[in-house]
N, C-alpha and C positions, 0 to 999 in steps of 0.2 A: 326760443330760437335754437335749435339742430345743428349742431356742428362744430368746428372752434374757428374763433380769429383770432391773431394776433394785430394787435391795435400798438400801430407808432406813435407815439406824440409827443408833445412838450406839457410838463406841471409850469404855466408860465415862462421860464428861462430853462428849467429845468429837463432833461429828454427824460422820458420813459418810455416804458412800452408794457401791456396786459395782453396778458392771457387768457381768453374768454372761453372757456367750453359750455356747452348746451345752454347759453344767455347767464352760465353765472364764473362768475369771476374766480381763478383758480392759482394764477401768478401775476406777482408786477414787482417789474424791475423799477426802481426810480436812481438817476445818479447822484453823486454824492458833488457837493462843489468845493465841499474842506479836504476829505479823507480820499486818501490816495487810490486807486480802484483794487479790489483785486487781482491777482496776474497781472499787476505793475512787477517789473526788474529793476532792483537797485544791485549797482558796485556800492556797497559799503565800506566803512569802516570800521572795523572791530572798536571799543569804546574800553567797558570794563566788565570783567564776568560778574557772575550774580553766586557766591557760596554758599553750596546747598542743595540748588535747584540745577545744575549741568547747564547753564546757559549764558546768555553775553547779552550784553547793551550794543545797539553799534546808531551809527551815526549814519545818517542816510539825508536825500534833499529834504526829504518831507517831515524828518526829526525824528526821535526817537524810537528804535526796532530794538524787540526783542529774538533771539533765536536760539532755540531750544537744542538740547543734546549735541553741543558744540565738542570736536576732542580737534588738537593741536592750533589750534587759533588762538594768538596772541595780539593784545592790546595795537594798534595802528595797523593791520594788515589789513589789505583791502580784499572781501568774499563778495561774489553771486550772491543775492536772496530772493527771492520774490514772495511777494505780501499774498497770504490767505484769506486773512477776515479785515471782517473792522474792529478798531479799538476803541473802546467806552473812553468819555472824557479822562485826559490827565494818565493816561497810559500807554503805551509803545504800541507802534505799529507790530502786530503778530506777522513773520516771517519763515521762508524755511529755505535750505538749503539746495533743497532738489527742486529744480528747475522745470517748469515741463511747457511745453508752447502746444498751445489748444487751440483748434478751429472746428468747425463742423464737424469733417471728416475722419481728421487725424490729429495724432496728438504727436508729438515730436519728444522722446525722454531721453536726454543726453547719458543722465545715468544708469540706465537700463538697458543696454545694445539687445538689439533685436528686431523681428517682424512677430508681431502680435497681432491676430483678428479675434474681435468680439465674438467671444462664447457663442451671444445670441445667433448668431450667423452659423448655421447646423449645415446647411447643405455644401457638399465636396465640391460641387462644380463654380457653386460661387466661391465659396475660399480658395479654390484656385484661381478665379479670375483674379481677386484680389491680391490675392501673392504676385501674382506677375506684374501688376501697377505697382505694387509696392517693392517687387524690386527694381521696374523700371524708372521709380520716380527718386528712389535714392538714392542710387548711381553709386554705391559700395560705399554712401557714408557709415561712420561709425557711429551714429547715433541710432539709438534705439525707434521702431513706431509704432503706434496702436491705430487700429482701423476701428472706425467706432459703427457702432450696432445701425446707423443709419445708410451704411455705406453699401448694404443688402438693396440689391437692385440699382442703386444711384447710377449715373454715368460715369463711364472712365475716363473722358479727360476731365470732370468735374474734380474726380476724386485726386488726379495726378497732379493739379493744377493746387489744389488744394495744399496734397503734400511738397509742392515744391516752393510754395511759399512758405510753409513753416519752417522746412526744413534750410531755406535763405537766411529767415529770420534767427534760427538758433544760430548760423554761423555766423552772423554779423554780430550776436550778442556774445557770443562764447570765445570767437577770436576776437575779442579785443582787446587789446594790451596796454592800454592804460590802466593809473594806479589810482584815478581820481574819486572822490565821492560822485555820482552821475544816475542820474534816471536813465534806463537804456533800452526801455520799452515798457510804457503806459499799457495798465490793464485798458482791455474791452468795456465799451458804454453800453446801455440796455438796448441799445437798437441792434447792436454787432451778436450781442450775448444770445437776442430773442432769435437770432439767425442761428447761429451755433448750436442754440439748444433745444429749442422747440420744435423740434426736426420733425415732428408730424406733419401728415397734411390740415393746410389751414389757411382759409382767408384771409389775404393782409390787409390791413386799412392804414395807408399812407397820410392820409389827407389830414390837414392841421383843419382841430377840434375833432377829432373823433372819440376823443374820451367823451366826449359831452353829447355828441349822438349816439355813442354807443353804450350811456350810464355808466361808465368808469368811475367818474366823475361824484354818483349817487353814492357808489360802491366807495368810494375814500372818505365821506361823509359817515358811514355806517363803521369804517373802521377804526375811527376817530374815538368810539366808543368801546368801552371795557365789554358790555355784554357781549355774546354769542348766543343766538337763539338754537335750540336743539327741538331733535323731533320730540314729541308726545309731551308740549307745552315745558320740557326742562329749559335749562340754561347755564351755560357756565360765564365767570368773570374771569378776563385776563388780562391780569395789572402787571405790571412792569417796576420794580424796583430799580435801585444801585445796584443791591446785593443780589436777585433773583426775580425772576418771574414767579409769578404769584398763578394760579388755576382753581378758582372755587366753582365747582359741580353744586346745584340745586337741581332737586326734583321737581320743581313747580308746584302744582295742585296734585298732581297723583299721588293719590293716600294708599296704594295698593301694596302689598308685601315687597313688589317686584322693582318698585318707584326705583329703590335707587340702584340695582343692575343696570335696569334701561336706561338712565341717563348717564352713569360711567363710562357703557359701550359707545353711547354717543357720544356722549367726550372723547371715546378713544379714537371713533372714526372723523372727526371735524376736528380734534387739536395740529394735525400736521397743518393744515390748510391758514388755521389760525396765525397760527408764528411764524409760516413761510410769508403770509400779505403782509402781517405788521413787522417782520424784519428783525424775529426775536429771536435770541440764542441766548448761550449760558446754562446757569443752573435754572431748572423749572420744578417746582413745588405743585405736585397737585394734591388739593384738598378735596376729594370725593365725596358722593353722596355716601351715607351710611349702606354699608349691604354685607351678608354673612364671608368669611375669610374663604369657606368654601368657590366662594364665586372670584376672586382673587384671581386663580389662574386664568377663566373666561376672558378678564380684560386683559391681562397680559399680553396674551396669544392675540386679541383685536388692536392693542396696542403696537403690538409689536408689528403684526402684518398693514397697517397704517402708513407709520415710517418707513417700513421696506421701499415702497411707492415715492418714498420724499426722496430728491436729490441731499437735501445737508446733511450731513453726519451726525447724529442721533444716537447715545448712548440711554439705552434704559438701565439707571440705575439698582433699581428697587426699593422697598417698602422702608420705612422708617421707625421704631420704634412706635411712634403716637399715629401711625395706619396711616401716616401720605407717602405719595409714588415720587422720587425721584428722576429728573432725566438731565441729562448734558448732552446740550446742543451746539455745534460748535457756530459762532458768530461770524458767519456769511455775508451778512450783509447788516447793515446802518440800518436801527429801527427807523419806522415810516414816519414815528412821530417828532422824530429828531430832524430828518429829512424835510417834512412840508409845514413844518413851525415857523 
């Protein structure tokens, strides 16, 4: 099947939504029912700092936030955060200070003043268009915007409409003058998200069960398992620690010189795809097939141009002493196996 959809639906009680391009499965959001979403806003409460590491504890509805590179913030003061990732059991919700309010279109950055359009938008006649929405829709606020890459062609009072609800939104969260601990905007669920981000054109399938007429459903079954089948009979295992994600590379039956470049390169082009379904981040350990140091830089360069492509923040660490690849990913999102357990 040609083309993509985006598939609404519920895991049971649960909403998600997948990502299907050319019949194979590519994203799926599922939400979390414990862990606070993403782009939630909490007013906190400063707690107690951490010495050593430049950061604080603070007190929030949802319990325990960490936030990093703190300077003048004292014990009881109440700070803005809003949550980045998820946090593995028995650890703080990850938070940060900069603030940003994100829709399809535009993205609203208090601490950033300005008008920004996406790079990717090259042509003069459209970046004028869109300057002039965007100064019409922010009406000399002092908040910063970003026009995002899909805003190329879009309509203008989609795009104005857009901005003028974010832009509500920050000022109802940023003028408010209470001193309370308070949630004061719930991150986005996968149905709002799959709006927001999958901004290509695509088929939507609304209709309750369409994981299960559209194989979602087969596709969560196969995820459930450690392997990953690769081209030319290889395969990798991707196990899931406390401490790190695990990546073992096998060549299969090919006994040829070349067995184990070919199935590294594969691994390099299939591991994004891997850790964005199953919901992995952190440290990733990969243990590779054997192949000469020579070829070393080959995967790097496929590794690296991989991730380019992935939305989550992806550090390639590099090589290790006993020849595994390192990476840090930052944790986006609640593994799937914690999720539909």
């Amino acid at each position: 099947m040609k083309g993509r959809t985006i598939i609404l639906d519920h895991l049971g009680d649960i909403e998600a939504a997948a990502l299907v391009v050319d019949g194979k499965l590519e994203d799926l959001l599922v939400d979390s029912s414990d862990a606070p979403r993403v782009g939630t806003i909490y007013r906190a409460i400063a707690d107690r700092p951490v010495k050593g590491q430049g950061g604080m504890f603070l007190k929030t509805p949802d319990g325990s936030a960490f936030l990093r590179q703190i300077k003048g913030l004292a014990p009881g003061q109440p700070i803005l955060v809003q949550v980045t990732g998820f946090a593995e059991d028995g650890k703080a919700i990850p938070v940060t200070s900069k603030i940003l309010f994100k829709s399809r279109y535009a993205i609203i950055t208090p601490d950033a003043p300005g008008l920004n359009i996406s790079r990717s938008i090259r042509e003069e006649l459209e970046r004028d268009r869109l300057l002039e929405i965007a100064h019409d829709a922010m009406d000399g606020a002092d908040y910063g915007l970003i026009l995002r890459s899909c805003c190329a062609g879009a309509d203008g009072e989609e795009i104005a409409e857009d901005i003028e609800a974010m832009l509500a939104l920050a000022q109802t969260v940023l003028n408010d003058d209470d001193s309370s601990m308070e949630t004061l905007s719930e991150g986005d669920g996968p149905h709002v998200l799959a709006w927001r981000d999958w901004v290509e054109q695509a088929e939507v399938v609304t209709e309750a069960g369409g994981f299960e007429e559209r194989g979602v459903l087969d596709d969560l079954d196969a995820l459930a398992q450690d392997r990953v089948g690769l081209s030319g009979g290889a395969s990798m295992y991707v196990e899931s620690t406390r401490a790190l994600v695990a990546v073992d590379v096998n060549t299969g039956a090919d006994a040829s010189l070349a067995a184990g470049i070919k199935a590294n390169m594969a691994c390099a082009r299939a591991l994004p795809r891997a850790l964005r379904l199953r919901g992995l981040g952190g440290q990733i350990v990969l243990d590779l097939a054997p192949m000469p140091k020579k070829d070393r830089r080959p995967f790097e360069t496929a590794l690296r141009a991989a991730f380019r492509a992935d939305e989550v923040e992806t550090t390639l660490v590099g090589w290790t002493p006993l020849g595994h690849y390192e990476l840090q990913r930052k944790r986006a999102r609640a593994p799937l196996s914690e999720l539909l357990a």
